[in-house]
C-alpha positions in Angstrom: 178.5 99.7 90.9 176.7 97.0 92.5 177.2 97.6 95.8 176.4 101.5 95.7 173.2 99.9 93.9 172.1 97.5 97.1 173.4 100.5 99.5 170.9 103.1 98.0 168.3 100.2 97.5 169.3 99.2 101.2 168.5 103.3 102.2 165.0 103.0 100.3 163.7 100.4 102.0 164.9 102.1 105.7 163.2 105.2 104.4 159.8 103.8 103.4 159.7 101.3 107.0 160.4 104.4 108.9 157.5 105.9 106.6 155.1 103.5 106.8 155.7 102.5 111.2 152.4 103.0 113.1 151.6 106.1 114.6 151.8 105.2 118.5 149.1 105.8 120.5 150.1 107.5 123.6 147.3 106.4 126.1 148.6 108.5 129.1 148.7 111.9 127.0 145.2 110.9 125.7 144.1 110.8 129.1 145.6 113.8 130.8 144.0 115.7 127.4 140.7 114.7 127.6 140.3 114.8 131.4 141.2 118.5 130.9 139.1 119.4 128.1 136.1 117.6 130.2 136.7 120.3 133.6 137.6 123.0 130.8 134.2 122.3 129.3 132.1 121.4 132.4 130.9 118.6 130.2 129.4 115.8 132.2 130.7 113.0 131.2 132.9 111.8 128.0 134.0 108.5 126.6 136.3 108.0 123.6 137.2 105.0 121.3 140.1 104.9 118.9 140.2 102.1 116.3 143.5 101.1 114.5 143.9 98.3 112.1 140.9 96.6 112.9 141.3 96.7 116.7 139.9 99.0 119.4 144.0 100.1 121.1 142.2 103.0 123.4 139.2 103.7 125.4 138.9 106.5 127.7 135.9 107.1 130.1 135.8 110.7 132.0 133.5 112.8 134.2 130.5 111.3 135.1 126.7 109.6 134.2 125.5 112.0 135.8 126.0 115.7 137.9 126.1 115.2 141.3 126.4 111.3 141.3 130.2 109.8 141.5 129.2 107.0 138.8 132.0 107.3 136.2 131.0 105.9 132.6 132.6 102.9 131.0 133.2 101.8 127.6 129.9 99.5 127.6 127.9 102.8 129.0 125.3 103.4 126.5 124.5 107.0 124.8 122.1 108.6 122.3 124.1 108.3 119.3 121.5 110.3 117.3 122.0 111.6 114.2 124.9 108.7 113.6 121.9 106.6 112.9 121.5 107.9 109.4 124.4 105.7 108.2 122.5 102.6 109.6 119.5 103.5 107.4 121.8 104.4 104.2 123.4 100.6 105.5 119.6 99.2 105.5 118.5 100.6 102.0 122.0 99.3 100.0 121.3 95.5 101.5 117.8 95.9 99.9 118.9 97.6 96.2 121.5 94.6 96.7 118.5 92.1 97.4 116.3 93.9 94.3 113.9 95.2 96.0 114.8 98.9 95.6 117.0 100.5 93.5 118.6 104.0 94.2 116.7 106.2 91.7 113.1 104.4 92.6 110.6 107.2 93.0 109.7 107.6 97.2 105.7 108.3 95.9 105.9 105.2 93.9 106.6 103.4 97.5 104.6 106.2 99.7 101.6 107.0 98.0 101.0 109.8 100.4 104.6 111.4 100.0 104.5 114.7 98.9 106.6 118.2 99.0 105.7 121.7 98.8 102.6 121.3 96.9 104.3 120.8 94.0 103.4 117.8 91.9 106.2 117.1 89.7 108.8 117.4 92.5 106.5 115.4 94.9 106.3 112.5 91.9 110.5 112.9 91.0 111.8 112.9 94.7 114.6 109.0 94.8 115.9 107.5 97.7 119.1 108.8 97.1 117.5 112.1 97.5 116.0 111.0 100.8 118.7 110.6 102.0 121.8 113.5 100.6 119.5 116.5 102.0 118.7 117.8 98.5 115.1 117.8 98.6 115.2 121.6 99.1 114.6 121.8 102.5 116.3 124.4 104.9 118.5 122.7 107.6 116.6 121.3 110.5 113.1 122.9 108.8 110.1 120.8 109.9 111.7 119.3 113.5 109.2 120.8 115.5 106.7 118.7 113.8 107.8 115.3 114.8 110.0 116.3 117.8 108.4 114.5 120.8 105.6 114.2 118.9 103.4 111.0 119.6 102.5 110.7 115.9 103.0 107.4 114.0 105.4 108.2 110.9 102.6 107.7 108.0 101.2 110.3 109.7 104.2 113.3 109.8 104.9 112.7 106.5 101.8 113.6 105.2 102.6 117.0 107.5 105.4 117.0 105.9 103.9 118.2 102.6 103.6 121.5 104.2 106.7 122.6 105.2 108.1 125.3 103.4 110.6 125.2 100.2 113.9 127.2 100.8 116.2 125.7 97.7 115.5 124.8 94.6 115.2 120.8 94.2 118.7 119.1 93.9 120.1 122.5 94.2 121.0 123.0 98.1 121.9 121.7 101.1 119.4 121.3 103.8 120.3 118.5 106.4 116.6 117.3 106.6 115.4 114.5 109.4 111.9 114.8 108.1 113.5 112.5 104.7 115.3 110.3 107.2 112.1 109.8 108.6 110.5 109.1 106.0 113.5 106.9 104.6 112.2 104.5 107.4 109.4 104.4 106.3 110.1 103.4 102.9 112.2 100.5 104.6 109.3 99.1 106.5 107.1 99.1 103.6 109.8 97.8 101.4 110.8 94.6 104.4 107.1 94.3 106.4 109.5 95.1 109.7 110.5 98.2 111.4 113.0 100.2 110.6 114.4 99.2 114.5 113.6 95.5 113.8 115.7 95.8 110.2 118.9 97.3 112.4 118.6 94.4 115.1 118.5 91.6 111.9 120.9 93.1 109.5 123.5 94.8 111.5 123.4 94.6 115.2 123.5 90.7 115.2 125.8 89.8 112.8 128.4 92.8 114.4 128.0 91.0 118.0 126.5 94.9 118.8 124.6 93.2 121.6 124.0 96.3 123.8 123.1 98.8 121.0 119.6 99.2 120.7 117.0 101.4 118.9 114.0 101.2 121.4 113.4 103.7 125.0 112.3 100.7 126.7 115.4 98.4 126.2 117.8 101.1 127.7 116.8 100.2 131.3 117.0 97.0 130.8 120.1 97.0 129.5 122.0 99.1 132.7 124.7 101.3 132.5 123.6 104.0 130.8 124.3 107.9 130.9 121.8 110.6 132.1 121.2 113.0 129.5 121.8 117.0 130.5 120.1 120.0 129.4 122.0 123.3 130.1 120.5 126.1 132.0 121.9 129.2 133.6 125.9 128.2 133.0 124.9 124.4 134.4 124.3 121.0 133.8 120.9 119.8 134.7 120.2 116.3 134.2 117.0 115.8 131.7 114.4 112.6 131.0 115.5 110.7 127.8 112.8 111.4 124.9 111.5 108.7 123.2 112.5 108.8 119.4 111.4 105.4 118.7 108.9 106.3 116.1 111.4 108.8 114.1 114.3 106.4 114.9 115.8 106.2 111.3 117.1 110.1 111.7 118.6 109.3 115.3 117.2 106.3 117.1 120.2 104.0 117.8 121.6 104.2 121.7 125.2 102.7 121.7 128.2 102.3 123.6 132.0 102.6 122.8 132.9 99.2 122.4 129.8 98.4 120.0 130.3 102.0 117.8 133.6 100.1 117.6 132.3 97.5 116.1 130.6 99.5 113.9 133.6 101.5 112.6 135.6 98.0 112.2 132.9 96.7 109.5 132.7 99.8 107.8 136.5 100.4 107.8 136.7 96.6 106.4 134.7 97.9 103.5 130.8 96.1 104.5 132.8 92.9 105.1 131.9 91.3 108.5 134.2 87.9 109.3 133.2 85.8 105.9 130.1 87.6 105.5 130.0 90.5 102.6 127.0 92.7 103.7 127.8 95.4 101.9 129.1 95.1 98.2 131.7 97.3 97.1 129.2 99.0 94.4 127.2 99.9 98.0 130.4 100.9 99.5 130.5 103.3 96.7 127.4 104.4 96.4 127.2 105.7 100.2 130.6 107.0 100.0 130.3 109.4 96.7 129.6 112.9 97.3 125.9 113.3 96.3 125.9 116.9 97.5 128.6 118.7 97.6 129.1 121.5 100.3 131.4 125.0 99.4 134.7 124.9 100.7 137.0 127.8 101.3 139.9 127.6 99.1 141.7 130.8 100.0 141.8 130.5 103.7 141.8 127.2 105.0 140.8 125.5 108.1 142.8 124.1 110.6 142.2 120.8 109.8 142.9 122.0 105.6 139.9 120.7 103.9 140.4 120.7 100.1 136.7 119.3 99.7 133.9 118.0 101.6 130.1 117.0 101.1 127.2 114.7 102.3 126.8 111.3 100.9 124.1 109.0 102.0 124.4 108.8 105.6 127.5 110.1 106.2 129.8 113.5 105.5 132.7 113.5 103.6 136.0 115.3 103.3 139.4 115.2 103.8 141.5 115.8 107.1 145.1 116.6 106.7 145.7 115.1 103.6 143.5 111.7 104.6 140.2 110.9 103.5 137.5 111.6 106.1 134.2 110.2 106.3 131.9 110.9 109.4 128.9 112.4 111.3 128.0 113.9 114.3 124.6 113.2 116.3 122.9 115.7 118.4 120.1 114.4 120.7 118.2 115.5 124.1 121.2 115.6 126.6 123.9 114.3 123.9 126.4 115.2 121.5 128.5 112.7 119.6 130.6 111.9 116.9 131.8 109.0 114.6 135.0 109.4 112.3 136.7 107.2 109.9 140.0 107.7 108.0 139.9 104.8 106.0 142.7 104.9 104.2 144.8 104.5 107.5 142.2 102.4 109.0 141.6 104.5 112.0 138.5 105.4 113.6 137.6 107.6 116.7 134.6 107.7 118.1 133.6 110.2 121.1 130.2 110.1 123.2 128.8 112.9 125.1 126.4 113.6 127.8 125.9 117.6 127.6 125.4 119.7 125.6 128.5 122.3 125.7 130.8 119.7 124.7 134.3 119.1 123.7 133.1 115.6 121.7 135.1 117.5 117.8 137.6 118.6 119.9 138.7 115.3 121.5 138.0 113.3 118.0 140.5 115.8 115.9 143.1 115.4 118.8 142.8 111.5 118.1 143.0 112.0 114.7 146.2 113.8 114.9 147.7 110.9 117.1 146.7 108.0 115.2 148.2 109.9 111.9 151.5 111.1 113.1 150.5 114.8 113.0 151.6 117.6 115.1 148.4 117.9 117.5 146.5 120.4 117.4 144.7 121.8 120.7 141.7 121.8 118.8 139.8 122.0 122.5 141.1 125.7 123.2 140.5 126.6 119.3 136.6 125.5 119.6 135.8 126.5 123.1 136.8 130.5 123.0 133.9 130.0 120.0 131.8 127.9 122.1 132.1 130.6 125.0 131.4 133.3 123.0 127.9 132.3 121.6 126.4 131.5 125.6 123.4 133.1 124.6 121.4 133.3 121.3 121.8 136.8 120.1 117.8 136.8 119.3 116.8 136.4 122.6 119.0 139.2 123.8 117.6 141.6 121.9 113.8 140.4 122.6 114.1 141.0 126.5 116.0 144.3 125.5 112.9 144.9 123.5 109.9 144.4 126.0 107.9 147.7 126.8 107.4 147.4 130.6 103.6 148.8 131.8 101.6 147.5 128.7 98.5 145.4 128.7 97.2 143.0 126.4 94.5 143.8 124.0 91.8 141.6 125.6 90.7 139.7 128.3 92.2 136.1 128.5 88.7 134.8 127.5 89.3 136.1 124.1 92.7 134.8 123.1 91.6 131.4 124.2 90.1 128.9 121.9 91.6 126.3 119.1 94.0 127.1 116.4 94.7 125.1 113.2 98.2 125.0 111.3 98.6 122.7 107.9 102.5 122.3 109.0 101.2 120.8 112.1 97.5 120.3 113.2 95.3 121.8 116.3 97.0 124.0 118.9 94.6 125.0 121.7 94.8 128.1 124.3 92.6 127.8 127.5 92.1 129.7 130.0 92.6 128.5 133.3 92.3 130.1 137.1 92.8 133.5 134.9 95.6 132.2 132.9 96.6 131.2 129.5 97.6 127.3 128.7 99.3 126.6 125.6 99.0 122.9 124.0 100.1 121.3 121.2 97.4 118.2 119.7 100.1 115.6 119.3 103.1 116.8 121.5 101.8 117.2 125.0 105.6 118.1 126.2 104.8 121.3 124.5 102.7 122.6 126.9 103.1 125.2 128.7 101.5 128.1 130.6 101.5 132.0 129.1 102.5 134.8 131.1 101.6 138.4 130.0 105.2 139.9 127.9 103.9 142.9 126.2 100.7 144.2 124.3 99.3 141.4 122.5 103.0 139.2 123.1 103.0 136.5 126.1 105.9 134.6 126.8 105.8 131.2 126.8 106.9 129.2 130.0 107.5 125.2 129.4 105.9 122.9 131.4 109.3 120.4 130.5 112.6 121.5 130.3 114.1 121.0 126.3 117.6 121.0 125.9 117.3 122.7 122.2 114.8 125.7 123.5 114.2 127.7 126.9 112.9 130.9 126.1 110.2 132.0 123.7 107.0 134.2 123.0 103.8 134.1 121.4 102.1 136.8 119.8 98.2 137.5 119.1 97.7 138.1 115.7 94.4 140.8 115.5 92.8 141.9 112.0 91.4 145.2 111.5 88.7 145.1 113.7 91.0 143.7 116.7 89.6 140.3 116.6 92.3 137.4 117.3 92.8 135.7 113.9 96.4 133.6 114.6 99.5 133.5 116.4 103.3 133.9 115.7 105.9 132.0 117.9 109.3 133.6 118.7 111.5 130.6 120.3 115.3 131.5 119.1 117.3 128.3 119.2 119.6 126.5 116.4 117.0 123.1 115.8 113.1 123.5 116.5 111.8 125.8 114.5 108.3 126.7 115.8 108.0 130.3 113.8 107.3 127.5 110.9 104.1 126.5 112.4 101.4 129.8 111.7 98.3 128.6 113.2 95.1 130.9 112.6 92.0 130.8 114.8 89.5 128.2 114.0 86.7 128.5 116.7 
């Protein structure tokens, strides 16, 4: 009896050690997969990071800095990690509840005097950090980026545009993934510390983490070296772009990193806020960023591919459930890069993937990690996302605009009497001057606005940028006349997925 006893105990303890072995990492498949999604793609240049148990066991570095050059990237090449960021300034705000000098439900006006939403004065007065920063304000996704994108604004000074943008849920009721709080999250942080939101980041995380070639200012990345060229996409191509300065909106994207320091990164926040001997997260802020503060609608009759039971947006970071593992992550999505950071904590994996294009396979190559480092059945996630990807080339909207134009048409009046200076409360003055017999467009505090007008149709012009965006290319602009044809305002037309300019209405001032 005894000895069939140790025999099944003996078969127990094989099963579970076959059970619980490691995953192996198989570097060369990794590599022949992602240097085929990068040609499938056409994406300029990729590198990829997969942490395991505390260590970073793969790096992977494809394409190149930039089209045309033969530079190939590195795992110290630095990218735009964008939108990433937010999990630095969820990071930021726990050390200071843990220091007592916020807590999580103090009211933002209480701190910002001059914070306000909508109009409304009980929502403006009842608005917490942890709304700041869950995207339950009641703002639509991405509404307001036109305001502080490239704009040359201080912060103070966007928020209090801010007030203007338009409600599209009701408060605490939706999800709209809104920079303009993130912004204004930093904000609350410098007023909160006397520093910089960027100067916060340096103290409290990158020195302590050893992330000595992240930083969160334009003018550092060239003196660091060896970083990617950002790349717009124009006509089926990659064009290499100028990196914008988001220096003074850097808590909703500011931080440019690298492979081995997002590494770092993942390893602290894998260990739970613990760096070495030094606790600089508590496990109540571990908890507090990881809870679902707004949950998002998940389809439980046909699921995904990657069979999500649940997901939703903490404070700085989504959160779900990949194949049966808990999933916490975000993407970032900045001028010329895509990128993505994804823990599975429960395994203690991380992947990270860094992107300098915009058509780019940076979800496809993180899933394929994932499946790896978890013993799955991988998935060619690249060929499932890239017939999508293929299939939306152009924005539907614009399509059906140049299918629209009436050809022969002229415009109401002479240039003369479009041109003057418009006013919009979401934004400030707009001006339209006429110069050598055409129209210039620009913006009061965005000058990369700019841009000349060229006759479309009627009282319609279409707008041609002075700078090249990687968000927007095409757009119009239409005269708005009353009833006795005098120009009163205009109404922008620029289709695209982020910068929203139909939300600015400017009307004629003089």
């Amino acid at each position: 009896m005894k000895k069939q006893f140790f025999s099944a105990l003996l078969v127990l303890f094989v099963s579970i050690a076959v059970a619980q072995k490691d995953p192996v990492i198989d570097a060369n498949r990794l590599h022949t997969y992602y240097e085929k999604i990068v040609k499938d793609w056409d994406v300029p240049g990729m590198s990829v990071g997969i942490i395991k148990d505390g260590k970073l066991v793969f790096t992977g570095n494809y394409g190149t800095k930039e089209v045309g050059k033969a530079q190939k990237p590195d795992e110290n090449t630095l990218y735009a990690i964008a939108s990433n960021s937010k999990a630095f300034t969820s990071a930021i705000i726990a050390m200071l509840v843990q220091e007592g000098k916020l807590k999580w439900d103090d009211k933002v006006k209480d701190i910002l005097p001059y914070f306000g939403l909508y109009g409304d004065p009980w929502i403006s007065r009842e608005v917490s950090i942890k709304d700041l920063l869950s995207h339950r304000v009641g703002l639509g996704t991405f509404s307001g980026d036109a305001i502080w994108y490239k704009s040359k604004l201080p912060a103070e000074e966007l928020i209090q545009l801010f007030a203007h943008v338009p409600q599209e849920y009701d408060f605490r009721d939706g999800y709209g993934y809104s920079n303009l709080m993130y912004i204004t999250a930093g904000e609350v942080i410098k007023k909160v510390t006397g520093k910089s939101w960027g100067e916060n980041v340096e103290e409290r995380i990158l020195k302590p983490l050893g992330m000595n070639r992240t930083v969160t200012s334009l003018s550092e990345v060239k003196k660091k070296g060896n970083f990617a060229t950002p790349h717009a996409r124009k006509e089926g191509k990659n064009v290499p772009i100028e990196w914008v300065d988001w220096e003074n909106v850097a808590a909703t994207g500011g931080i440019i990193s690298s492979v081995n320091d997002v590494a770092k990164w993942m390893i602290f926040n894998l260990n739970h806020g613990i760096n070495g001997k030094d606790t600089l997260l508590t496990t109540a802020s571990r908890n507090m960023v990881w809870k679902i503060h707004n949950p998002f609608m998940v389809n439980h009759v046909n699921r995904d591919a990657a069979d999500t039971h649940f997901r939703g947006y903490g404070l700085g970071w989504v959160l779900g459930d990949y194949k049966g593992s808990m999933r916490v992550y975000h993407t970032g999505g900045y001028d010329g890069f895509i990128t993505t950071v994804n823990l599975l904590p429960d395994e203690n994996i991380g992947v990270v993937v860094l992107t300098n294009g915009l058509k780019t396979p940076f979800m496809a190559a993180a899933q394929y990690a994932m499946d790896m480092a978890l013993g799955k059945e991988a998935v060619d996630w690249s060929e499932k996302m890239l017939a999508q990807n293929d299939a939306d080339v152009e924005d539907n909207r614009i399509t059906q605009i140049k299918k629209s134009r009436v050809l022969n048409t002229k415009p109401t009046h002479t240039p003369d009497k479009y041109a003057g200076s418009y006013f919009a409360d979401t934004y400030g003055k707009i001006t339209v001057k006429e110069e050598n017999g055409k129209l210039r467009l620009n913006f009061e505090h965005t000058p990369e606005y700019a841009a000349t007008l060229e006759h479309w149709h009627y009282d319609v012009w279409k707008i041609n940028w002075d700078v090249m965006s990687a968000w927007y290319s095409f757009g119009t602009v239409q005269f708005n006349l009353d009833g006795n044809l005098k120009v009163k305002g205009m109404t922008f037309e620029v289709p695209n997925q982020d910068i929203f300019f139909e939300e600015i209405k400017p009307l004629k001032i003089e």
